[in-house]
C-alpha positions in Angstrom: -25.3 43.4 -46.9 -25.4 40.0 -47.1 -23.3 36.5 -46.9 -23.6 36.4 -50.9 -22.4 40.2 -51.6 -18.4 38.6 -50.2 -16.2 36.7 -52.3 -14.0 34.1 -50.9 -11.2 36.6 -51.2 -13.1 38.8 -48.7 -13.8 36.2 -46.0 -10.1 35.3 -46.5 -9.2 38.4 -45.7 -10.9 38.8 -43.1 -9.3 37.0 -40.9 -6.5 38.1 -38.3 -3.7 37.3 -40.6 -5.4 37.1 -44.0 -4.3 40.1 -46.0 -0.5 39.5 -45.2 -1.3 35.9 -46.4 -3.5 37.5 -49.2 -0.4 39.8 -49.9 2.1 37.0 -49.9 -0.1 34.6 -52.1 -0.4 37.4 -54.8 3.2 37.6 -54.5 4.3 33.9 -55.6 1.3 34.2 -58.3 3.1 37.5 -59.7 6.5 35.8 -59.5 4.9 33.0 -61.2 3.7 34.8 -63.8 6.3 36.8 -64.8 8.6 33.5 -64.9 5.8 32.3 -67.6 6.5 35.6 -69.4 2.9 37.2 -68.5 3.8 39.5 -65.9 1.0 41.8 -64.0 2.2 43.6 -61.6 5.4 43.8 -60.1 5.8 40.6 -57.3 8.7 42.7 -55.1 5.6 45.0 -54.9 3.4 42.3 -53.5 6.3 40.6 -50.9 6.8 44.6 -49.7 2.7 44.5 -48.5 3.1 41.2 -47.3 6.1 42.3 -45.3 4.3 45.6 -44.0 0.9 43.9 -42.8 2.8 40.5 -41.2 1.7 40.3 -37.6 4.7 39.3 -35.1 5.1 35.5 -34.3 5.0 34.5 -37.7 8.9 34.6 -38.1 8.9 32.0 -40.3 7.0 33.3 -43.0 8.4 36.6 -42.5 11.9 35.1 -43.6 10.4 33.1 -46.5 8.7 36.9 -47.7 12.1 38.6 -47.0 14.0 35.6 -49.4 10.8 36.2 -51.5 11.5 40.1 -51.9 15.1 39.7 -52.7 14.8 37.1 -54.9 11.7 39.1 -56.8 13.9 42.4 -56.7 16.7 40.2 -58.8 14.2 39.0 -61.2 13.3 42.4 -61.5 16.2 43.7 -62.7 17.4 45.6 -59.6 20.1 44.0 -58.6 21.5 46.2 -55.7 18.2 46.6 -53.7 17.9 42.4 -54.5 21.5 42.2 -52.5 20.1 44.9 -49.7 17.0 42.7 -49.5 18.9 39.2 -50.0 21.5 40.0 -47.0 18.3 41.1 -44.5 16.8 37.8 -46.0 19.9 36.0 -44.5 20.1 37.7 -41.3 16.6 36.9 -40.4 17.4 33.4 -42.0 20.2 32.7 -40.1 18.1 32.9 -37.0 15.2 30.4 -37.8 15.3 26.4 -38.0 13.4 26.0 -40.8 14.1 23.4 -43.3 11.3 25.3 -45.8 13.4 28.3 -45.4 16.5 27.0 -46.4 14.8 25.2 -49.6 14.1 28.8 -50.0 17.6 29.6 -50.6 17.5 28.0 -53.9 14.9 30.3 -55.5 17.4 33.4 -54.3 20.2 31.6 -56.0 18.6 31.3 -59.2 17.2 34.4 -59.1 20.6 36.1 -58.6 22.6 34.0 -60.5 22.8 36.3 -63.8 24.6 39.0 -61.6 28.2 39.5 -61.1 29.0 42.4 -59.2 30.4 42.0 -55.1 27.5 42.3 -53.6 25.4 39.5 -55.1 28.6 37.3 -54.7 28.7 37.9 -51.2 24.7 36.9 -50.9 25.2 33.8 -53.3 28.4 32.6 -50.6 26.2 33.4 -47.3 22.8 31.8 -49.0 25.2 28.5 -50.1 26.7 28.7 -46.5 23.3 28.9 -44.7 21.5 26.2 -47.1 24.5 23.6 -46.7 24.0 24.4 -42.8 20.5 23.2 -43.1 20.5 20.5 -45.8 16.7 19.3 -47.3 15.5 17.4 -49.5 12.0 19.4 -49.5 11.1 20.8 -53.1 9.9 23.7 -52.6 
């Protein structure tokens, strides 16, 4: 085998943390997708591998793929398993200073905001909560 039978994809997964990056970079592009109306596979899908193969000290990301989850299960049409996700999102969320992961919030709100049941009330109060906690003004 040589250096020209691996794609860039390979090398990049190849390194320590790559597939859970891999993983969590098909997961936006899927999200993305589907929010363009050309959906491939399902993006809580991708966010759930990203989630499995994430090495500890990354916290960080970890949260941002937990919002990511919640916020693809909602766009996904299941709304309780969003709120499950959502309120894990928020734990974890809660616990890291991250200005990127409060941003975050935003794309959970949106995602959830054609849902009126108790649940997803309760995670669009605690999201608001947390994000006003941690005000940005990073786009993300």
């Amino acid at each position: 085998m040589t250096s020209t039978d691996f794609t860039s994809i390979d090398v990049f997964c190849a390194l320590d943390v790559g597939k859970a990056e891999h993983a969590g970079a098909r997961a936006v592009s899927a999200r993305d997708l589907a929010g363009l109306g050309r959906p491939r596979k399902r993006a809580s899908t991708h966010f759930e591998d990203a989630l499995k193969l994430r090495k500890p000290g990354f916290d960080r990301v970890r949260v941002m793929d937990r919002v990511g989850l919640a916020a693809a299960l909602f766009d996904e049409g299941e709304a309780e398993r969003g709120a499950a996700a959502a309120q894990q999102a928020l734990d974890d969320a809660a616990r890291v200073d991250s200005t990127l992961v409060a941003s975050r919030l935003n794309t959970l709100l949106y995602a959830a905001r054609s849902y009126e049941t108790g649940a997803v009330d309760e995670v669009r109060t605690r999201a608001r909560d947390l994000a006003a906690a941690r005000p940005t003004t990073i786009a993300a």
